[in-house]
N, C-alpha and C positions, 0 to 999 in steps of 0.2 A: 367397142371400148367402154362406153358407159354402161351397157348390161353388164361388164364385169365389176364394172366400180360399185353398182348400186347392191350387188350380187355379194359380195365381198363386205359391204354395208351392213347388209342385213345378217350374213354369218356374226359380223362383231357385238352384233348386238344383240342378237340371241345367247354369243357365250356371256356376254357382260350381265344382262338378265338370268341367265340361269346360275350364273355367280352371286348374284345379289340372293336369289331367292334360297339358295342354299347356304349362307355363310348367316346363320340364325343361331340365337342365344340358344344356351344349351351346351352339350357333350361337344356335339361340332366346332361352337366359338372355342371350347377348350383347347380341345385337341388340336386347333390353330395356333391358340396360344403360346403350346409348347412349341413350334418350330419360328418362334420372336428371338431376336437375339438383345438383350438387355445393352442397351449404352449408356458405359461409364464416362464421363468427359476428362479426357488426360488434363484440364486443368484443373486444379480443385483451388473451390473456393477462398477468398484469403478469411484471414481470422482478423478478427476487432483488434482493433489500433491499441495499445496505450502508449502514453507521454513520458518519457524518461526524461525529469526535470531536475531535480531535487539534487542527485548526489553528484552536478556536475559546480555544485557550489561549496563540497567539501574541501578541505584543504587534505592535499595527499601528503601520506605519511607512512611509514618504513618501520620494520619491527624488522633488526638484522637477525641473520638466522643464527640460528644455536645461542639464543639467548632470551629463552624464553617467551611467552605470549603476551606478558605483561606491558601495554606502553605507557609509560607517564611521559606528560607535557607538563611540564615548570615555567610559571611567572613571576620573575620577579617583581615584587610589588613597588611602588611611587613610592617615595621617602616624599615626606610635606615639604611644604615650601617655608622659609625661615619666619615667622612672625615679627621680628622687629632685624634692626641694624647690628651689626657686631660694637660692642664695647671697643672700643682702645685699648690694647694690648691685654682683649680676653677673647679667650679662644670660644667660639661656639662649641656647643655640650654633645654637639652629635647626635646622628640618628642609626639606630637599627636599618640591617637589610633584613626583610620579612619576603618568604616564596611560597605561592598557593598551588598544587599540586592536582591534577586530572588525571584518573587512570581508566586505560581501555584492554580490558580481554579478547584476544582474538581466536575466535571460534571458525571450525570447519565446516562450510555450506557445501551442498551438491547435491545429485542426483544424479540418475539414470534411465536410460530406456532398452530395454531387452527386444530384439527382434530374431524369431526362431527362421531358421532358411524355408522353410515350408509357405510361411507367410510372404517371405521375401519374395519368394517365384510365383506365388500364385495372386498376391494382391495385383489390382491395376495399376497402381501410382511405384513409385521408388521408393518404397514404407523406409528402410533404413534413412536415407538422403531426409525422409519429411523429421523422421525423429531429430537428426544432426540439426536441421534447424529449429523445429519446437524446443529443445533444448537449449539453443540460443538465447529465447525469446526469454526463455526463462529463465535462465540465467540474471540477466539485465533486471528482467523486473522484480529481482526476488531482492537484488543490492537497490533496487530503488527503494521497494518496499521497505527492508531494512533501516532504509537512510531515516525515512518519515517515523518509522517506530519508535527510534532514537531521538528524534525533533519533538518526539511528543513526549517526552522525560523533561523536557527544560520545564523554567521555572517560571517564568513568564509569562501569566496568563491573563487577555483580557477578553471582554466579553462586548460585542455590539450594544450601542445605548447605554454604558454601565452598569448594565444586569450584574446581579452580584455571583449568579455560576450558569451553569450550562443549562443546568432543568430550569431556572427565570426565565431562557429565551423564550421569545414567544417567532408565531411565522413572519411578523413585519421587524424585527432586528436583522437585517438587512447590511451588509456590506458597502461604505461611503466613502465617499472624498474624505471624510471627518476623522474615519478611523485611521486611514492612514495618514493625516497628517498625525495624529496621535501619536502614533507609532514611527516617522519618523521622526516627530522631536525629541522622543525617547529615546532611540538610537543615538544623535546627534550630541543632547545632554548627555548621557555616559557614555561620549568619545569612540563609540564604535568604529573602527579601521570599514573604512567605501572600498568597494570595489573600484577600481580604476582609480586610485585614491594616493594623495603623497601622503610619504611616510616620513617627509625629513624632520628631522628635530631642528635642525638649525636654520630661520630664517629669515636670519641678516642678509642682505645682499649688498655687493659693493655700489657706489654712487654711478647710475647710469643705466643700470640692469635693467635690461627689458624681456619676463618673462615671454616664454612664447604660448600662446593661447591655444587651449584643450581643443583637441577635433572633437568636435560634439557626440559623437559616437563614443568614444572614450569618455564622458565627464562622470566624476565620480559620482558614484550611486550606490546606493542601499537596494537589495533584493525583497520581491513579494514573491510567492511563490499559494499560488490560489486555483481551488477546484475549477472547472471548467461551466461550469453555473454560477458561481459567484464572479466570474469574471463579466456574464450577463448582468448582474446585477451591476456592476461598476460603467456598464455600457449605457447605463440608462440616465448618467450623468453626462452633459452636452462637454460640458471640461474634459472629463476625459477620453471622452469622443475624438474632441477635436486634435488632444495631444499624443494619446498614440497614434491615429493617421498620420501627423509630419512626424514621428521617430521612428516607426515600424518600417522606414527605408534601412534604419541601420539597425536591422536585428544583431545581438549578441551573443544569445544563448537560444538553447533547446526552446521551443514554448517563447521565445519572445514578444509577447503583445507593444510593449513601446514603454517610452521615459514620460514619467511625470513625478513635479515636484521631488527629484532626488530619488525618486526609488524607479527602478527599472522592474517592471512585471510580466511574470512570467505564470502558464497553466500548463494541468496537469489532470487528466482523470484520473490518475493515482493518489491525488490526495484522500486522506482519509476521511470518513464521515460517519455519522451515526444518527438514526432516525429511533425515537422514542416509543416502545411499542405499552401498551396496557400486561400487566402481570399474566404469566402464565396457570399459576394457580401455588398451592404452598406444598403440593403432594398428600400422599398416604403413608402415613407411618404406619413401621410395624415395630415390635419389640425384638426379634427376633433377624437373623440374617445381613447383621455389619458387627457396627466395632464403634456406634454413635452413643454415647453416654444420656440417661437420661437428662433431657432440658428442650431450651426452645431455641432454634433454629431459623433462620432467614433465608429464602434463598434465591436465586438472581439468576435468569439464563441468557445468553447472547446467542446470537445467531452471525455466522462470515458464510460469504461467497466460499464453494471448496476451494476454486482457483489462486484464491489467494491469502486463506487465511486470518483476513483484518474485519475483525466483530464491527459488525454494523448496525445488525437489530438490536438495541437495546432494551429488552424487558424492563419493567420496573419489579422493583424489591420484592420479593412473593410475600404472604401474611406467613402469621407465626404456624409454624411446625412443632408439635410438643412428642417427643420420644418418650416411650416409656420403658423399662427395663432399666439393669448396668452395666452399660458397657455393649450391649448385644445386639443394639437400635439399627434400623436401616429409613431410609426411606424412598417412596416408588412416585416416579412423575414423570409423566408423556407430557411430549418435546413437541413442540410446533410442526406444523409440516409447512415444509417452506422449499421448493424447487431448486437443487444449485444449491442449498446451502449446507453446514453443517454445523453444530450446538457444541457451548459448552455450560457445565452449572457450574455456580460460587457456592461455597455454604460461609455461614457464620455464626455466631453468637448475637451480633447486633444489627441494626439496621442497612451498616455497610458491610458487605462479606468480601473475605479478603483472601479466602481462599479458592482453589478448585476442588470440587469434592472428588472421595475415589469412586469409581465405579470399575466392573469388571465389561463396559459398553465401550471402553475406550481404551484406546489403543496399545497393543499389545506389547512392543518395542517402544524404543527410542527411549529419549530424556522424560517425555512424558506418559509414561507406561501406567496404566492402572488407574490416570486421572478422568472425571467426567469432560472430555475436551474430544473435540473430532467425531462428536458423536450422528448416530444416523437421525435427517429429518421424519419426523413422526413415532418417533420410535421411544418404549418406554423402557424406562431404565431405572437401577437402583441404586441409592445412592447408600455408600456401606460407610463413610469416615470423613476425618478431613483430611485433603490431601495439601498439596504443596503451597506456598503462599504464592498469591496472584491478585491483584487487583483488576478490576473488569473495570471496562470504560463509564464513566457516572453516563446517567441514561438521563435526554434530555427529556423535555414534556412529551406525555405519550401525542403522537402525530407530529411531531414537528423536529425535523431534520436538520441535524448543525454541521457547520464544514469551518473547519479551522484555514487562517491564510496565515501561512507564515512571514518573519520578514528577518531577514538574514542581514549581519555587516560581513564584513571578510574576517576567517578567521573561527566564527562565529561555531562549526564544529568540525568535524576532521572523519578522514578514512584513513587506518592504519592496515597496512598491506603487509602481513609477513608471508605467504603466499600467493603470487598470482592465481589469475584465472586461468585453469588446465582443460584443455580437451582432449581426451582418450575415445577412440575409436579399436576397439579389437575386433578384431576381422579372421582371424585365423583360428587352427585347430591348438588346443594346447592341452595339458594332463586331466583338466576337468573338465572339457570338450575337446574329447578325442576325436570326434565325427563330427565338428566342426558345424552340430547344430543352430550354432547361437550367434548372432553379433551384436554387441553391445557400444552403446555411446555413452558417456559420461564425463562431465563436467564437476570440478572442485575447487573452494578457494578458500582462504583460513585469511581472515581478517577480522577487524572489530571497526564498529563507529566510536567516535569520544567527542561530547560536549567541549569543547574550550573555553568556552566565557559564557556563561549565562547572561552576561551583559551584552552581548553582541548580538543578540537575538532574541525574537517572543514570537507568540501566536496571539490573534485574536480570532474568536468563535463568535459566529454569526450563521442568521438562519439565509433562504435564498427566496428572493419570490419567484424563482424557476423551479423545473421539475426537470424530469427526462421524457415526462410527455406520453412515453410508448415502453412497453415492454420488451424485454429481448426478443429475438430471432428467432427463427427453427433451428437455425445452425446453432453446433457449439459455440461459444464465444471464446 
């Protein structure tokens, strides 16, 4: 029996050895190669988070159907309080009622994803099922998005330290305990409506009354609503350390960090931001191939992530551009190369440019057809006119990164809904797919946002002494 063990030993190890000696770089590892079977993992990766904070502080609002897109919201305004006593048998002189008027256009957002049957049978994943929910994701973030575009029209702006605008920030204007007291005394002095807040006008109580006292999770409060780095910045204050730890048991909202001093705060990595880049340069004029009239020109480029649209890089002002000809002018200027992203340019007459230029680099459809916007990173392009009016975000000091925190009362602005959120899936064959090549998912919604009060709300702009530290992934985001 052991002659056969040892016997049987030695066969295995001769085939294992003449396996090794043979399976050598070259033709042979190839042509192994090919009989590898490739494994996909039926889970796939998930995608980067974002924080859907912002528009769960709108106030909902109704645009009934077949009556147009337009909403207005009406206030009637305070009549004064009487400055002295009424005479004896003389009537006071009265007052006017006076109403201030907010209107919101509600415009149709959507999208779609096509997926041919070809791809359907032959991908590994459930490519339709992944689009149905990519399309979800998007959906939400695009009314979140929206919500911030709209908050960043109010009127209300302050700046960390009392810097007089955005480009004074420097990197240590920092986000404090200070600023937001600032900013709630400001709400409070011009009577901003609290969340979780009484509204009565009347309050006489009879002799004996004994209120019953706020569950603390409920006490009114004022909203912040801040990037997810400046919320580090507010961490490095022991105050408020210590008071969201005992509030953050009674979360309220999306992004809840906790209650202090009257305002409840809340983060978001969708807040918007803008970091200060050095000039890209002023271009090459020619005389020839636009519609640019002889003179001198400014002009300004931005840079957004493609996934989401909201100009981040901000160029500063480029130097003067002089066209010569009339009327015939163009001018030529390569775009940064920037990963992920994609450019728009401003032109102007002055320092500030306030429009987007035309170019034929930008996009062929839509509303913005033929303007310099959505343009390719590194790519040179020509600028032939002026196109539509647009102002670009003012660029703050080149290298230094500003993030606005909002702070909201109730009330403060609104989502006007004359369309729900729809989802369409078609799945079958019909007259324009007779062979039933195609499935398509899409989603639609026709709404507008509306400011209410500019008194119920502001931003104040501040730098972070955070970063993100690290680059993105290899995965998409």
């Amino acid at each position: 029996m052991k002659k056969v063990i040892v016997f049987l030993s030695c066969m295995l190890m001769s085939v294992f050895t003449r396996g090794v000696t043979n399976y050598s770089p070259g033709a042979t590892n190839q042509t192994i190669a090919n009989d590898i079977e490739l494994l996909i993992a039926k889970k796939t990766l998930r995608i980067a988070q974002r924080k859907i904070v912002v528009s769960q502080f709108g106030e909902k609002l109704t645009i009934p159907k077949n009556q147009g897109v337009i909403y207005t919201a009406t206030r009637y305004e305070r009549i004064p309080l009487p400055a002295a006593p009424l005479s004896e048998g003389v009537a006071a002189a009265g007052q006017a009622i006076t109403i201030a008027q907010v209107n919101a256009t509600a415009q149709q957002w959507g999208d779609l994803v096509r997926v041919t049957d070809v791809a359907d049978m032959t991908i590994a994943h459930p490519l339709f099922k992944k689009a149905t929910d990519l399309l979800a994701i998007q959906q939400v973030e695009t009314i979140e998005r929206n919500a911030f575009t709209t908050l960043m029209t109010g009127a209300q702006v302050n700046y960390a330290n009392g810097r007089a605008n955005r480009a004074a920030l420097v990197a240590t204007d920092v986000m404090t305990t200070l600023e937001f007291s600032k900013q709630l005394g400001s709400l409070s002095t011009f009577g901003a409506p609290q969340f979780d807040g009484s509204e009565a006008t009347d309050v006489f109580e009879a002799p004996g009354t004994t209120r019953k006292p706020k569950d603390p999770k409920s006490m009114p409060h004022y909203i912040a609503v801040l990037h997810n780095l400046v919320e580090q910045d507010m961490r490095q204050n022991a105050t408020i350390v210590t008071a969201w730890s005992f509030s953050d048991i009674n979360r309220l909202y999306n992004g809840d960090l906790g209650y202090w001093g009257g305002i409840r705060a809340t983060a978001s990595n969708m807040v918007p931001f803008w970091t200060g880049v050095a000039t890209v340069g002023a271009g090459t004029p020619s005389t020839t191939g636009g519609a640019l009239a002889n003179g001198t020109y400014y002009l300004q480029v931005t840079g957004a992530p493609s996934l989401t649209s909201v100009e981040q890089q901000i160029y500063q002002v480029a130097t003067v551009t002089t066209v010569g000809g009339s009327g015939a002018g163009s001018i030529s200027i390569t775009l940064p190369t920037l990963t992920g992203y994609v450019f728009s340019v401003y032109i102007g007459t002055t320092t500030s440019p306030t429009n987007l230029a035309l170019s034929g680099s930008g996009p062929t459809t839509g509303p913005l057809a033929g303007q310099a916007t959505q343009l390719a990173s590194g790519a040179t392009v020509i600028l032939t006119g002026t196109g539509v009016s647009q102002t670009p975000p003012a660029a703050p000091a080149t290298g230094v990164t500003v993030y606005p925190t909002f702070f909201l009362g109730k009330d403060a602005y609104g989502t006007c809904m004359l369309d729900n959120i729809k989802y369409t899936y078609l799945t079958m064959a019909d007259k324009y797919d007779p062979m039933n090549q195609t499935k398509v998912a899409t989603w639609k919604t026709m709404y507008g946002n509306i400011i209410l009060n500019n008194a119920y709300f502001s931003r104040t702009e501040a730098s972070s002494a955070f970063s993100t530290g690290y680059s993105a992934g290899t995965a998409t985001e």
